[in-house]
C-alpha positions in Angstrom: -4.6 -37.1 29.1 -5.5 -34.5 26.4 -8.5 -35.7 23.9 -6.5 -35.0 20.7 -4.3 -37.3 18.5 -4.4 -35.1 15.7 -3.7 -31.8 13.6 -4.8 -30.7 9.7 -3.2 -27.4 8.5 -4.7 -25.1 5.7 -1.8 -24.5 3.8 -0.8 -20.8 1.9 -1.7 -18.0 5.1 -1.5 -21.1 7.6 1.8 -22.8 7.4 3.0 -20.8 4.4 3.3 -17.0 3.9 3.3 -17.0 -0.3 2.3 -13.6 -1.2 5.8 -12.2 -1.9 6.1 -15.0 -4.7 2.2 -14.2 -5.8 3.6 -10.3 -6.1 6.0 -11.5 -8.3 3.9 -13.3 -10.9 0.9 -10.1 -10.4 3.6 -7.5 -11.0 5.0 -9.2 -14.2 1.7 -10.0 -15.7 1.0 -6.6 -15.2 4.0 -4.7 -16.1 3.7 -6.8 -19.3 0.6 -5.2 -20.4 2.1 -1.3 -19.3 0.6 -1.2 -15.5 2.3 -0.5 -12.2 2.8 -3.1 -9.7 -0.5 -4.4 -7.9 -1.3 -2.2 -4.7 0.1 -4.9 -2.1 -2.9 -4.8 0.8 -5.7 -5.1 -1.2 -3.7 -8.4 -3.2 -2.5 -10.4 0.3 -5.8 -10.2 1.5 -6.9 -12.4 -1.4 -4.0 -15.2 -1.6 -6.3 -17.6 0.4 -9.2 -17.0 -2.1 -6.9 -18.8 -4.7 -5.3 -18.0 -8.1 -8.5 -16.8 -9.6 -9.2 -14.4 -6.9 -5.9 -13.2 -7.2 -6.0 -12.5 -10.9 -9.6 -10.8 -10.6 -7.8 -8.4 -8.0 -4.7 -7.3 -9.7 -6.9 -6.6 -13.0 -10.2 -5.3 -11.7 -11.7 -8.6 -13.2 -15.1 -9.8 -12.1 -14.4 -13.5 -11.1 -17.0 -14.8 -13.5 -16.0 -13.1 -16.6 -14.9 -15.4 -19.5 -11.7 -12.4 -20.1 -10.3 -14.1 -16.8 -9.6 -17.5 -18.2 -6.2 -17.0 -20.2 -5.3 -14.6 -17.6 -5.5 -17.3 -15.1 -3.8 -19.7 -17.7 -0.6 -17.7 -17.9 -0.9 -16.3 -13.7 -0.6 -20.2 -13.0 2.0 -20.9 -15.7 4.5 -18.3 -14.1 3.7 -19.2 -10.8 4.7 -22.8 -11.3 8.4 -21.0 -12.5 8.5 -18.9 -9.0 6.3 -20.1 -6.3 9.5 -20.9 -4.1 11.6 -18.0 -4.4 10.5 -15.8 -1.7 7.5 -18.0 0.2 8.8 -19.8 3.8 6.9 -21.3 6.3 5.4 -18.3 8.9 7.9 -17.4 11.7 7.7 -20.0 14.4 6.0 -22.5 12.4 8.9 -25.0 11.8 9.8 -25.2 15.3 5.7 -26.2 16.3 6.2 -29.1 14.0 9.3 -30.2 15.1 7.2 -30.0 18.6 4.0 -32.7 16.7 7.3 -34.4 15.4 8.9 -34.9 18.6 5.3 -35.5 20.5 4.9 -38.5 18.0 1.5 -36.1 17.4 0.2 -37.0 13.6 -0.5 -34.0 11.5 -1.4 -33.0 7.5 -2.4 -30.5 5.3 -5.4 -30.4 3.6 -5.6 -27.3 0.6 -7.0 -26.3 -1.9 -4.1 -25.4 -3.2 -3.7 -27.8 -6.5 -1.4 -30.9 -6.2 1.1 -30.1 -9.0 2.0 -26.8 -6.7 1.4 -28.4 -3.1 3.4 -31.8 -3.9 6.2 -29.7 -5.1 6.3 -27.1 -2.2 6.1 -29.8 0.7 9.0 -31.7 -1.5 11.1 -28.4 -0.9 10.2 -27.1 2.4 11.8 -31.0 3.2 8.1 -32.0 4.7 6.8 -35.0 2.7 8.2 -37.6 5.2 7.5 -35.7 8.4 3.7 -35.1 7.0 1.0 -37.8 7.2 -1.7 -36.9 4.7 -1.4 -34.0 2.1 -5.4 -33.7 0.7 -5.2 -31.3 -2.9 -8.4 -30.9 -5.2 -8.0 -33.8 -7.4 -8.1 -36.2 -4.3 -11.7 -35.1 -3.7 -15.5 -34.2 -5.3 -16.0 -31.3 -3.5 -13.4 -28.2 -2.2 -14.0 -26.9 1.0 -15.8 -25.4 2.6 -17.1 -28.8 2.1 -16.2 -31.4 4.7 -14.9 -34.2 2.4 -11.4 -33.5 2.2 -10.6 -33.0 5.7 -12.4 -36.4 6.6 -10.2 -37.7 4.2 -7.0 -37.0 5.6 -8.2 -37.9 9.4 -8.5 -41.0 8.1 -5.3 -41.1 6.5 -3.6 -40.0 9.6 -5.6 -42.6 11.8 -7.8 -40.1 13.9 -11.5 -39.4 14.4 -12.8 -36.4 13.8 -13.4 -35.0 17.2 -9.7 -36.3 17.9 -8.4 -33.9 14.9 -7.7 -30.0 15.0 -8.4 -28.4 12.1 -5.9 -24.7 11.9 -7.2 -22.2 8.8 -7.3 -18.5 8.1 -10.3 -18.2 6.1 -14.0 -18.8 6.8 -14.4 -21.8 4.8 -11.7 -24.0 6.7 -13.5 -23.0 9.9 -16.2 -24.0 8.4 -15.4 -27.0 6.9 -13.3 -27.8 10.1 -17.0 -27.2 12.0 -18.5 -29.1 9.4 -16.0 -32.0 9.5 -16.6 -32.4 13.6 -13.7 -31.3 14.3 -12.3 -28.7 16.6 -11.5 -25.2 14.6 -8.7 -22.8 15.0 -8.7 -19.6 13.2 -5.8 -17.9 12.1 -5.5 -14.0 12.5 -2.2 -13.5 10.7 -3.2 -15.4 7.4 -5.0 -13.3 4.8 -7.6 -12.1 6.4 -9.9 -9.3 4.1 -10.2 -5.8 5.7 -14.5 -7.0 5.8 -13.7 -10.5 7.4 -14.4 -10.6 11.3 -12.8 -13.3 12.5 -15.0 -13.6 15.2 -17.2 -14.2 13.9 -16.4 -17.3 12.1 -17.8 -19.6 14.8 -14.4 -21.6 15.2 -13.8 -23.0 18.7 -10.2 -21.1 19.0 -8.8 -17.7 17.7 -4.9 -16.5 17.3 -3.4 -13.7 16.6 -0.3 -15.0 15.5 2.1 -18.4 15.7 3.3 -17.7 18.8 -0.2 -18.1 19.9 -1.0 -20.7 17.9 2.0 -22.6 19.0 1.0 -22.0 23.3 -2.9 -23.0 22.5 -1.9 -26.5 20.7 0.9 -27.3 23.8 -2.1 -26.6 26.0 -4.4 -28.3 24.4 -1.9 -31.8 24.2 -1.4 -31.4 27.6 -4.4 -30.6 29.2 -4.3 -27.0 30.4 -7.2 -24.4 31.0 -7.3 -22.7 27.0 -10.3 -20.7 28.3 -8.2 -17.2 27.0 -8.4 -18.9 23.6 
């Protein structure tokens, strides 16, 4: 009988491809002020680094720089008018949780996304009553990489730690995940940076893509060799 009982997502590059929505508020913002469009790589591979991140990269910002602040003001205002136009769940990922669904398998999302975006995007993508714990910012002290918010929401689902999966595609939810006791999988087709090895993130499992992610999971529940993960 397999160990687990449990899954956690990470939320934008995870379960949700938002970039072409993010595009959309960059490219208005800039066009605003008399610039071209943002150069498309080098913006994805910031998404997961959050809005601030974001906004350094489309305007050459240093992250720390007091000039960022109304920047980020208005980059969150317009996103909250467009941040469901374009985004939808990565290819394959609705069917894996019909699969948790239908295995009576308990799963979340912990983010640190903030709530008045994550509540709202969950609402639409027709999730809040198929998911068992949603964990934002403002339900903990500390973001991760810290470990806080993802013991949270194994307790809101019912599951120890080393019963819980935690699935992210940036360093910190591996190593909050790791952090957290809990067995890490990292994601290849989230927005990974061009320096970022993967690899090299310590986590106990690495896909490429959803189809991947959706084979190691169904071995894991049911107890199959994963030694190619």
């Amino acid at each position: 009988m397999a160990r687990y009982r449990g899954v956690l997502f990470d939320l934008d590059g995870t379960l949700l491809d938002t970039a072409l929505d993010f595009y959309w508020v960059a490219d208005k913002m800039r066009i605003a002020r008399g610039l071209g469009p943002v150069e498309r790589d080098s913006f994805r591979q910031c998404v997961s680094d959050g809005a601030r991140a974001m906004v350094g990269n489309a305007f050459s910002l240093p992250l720390d720089t007091a000039e960022i602040e109304p920047l980020l003001e208005e980059f969150l205002d317009l996103y909250a008018q467009h941040m469901m136009v374009e985004s939808r769940l990565f290819e394959g990922i609705d069917r894996l949780l019909d699969w948790l669904d239908g295995q009576q398998i308990k799963w979340g999302i912990v983010t640190n996304k903030p709530e008045r975006f994550s509540r709202v995007i969950i609402n639409q993508l027709g999730l809040s009553t198929r998911c068992s714990s949603l964990i934002c910012p403002e339900q903990v002290s500390k973001r991760k990489p810290d470990p806080e918010s993802l013991l949270l929401a194994g307790q809101e689902i019912g599951c120890a730690p080393d019963e819980t999966l935690y699935i992210g595609d940036h360093q910190r939810d591996i190593e909050a995940g790791r952090r957290a006791g809990m067995i890490t999988i990292a994601c290849q087709y989230g927005y990974i940076h061009d320096r970022d090895d993967p690899e090299l993130w310590h986590s106990d499992h690495l896909v490429r893509d959803t189809r991947e992610l959706d084979t190691l999971l169904k071995c894991l529940y049911g107890d199959i060799d994963t030694a190619a993960y």
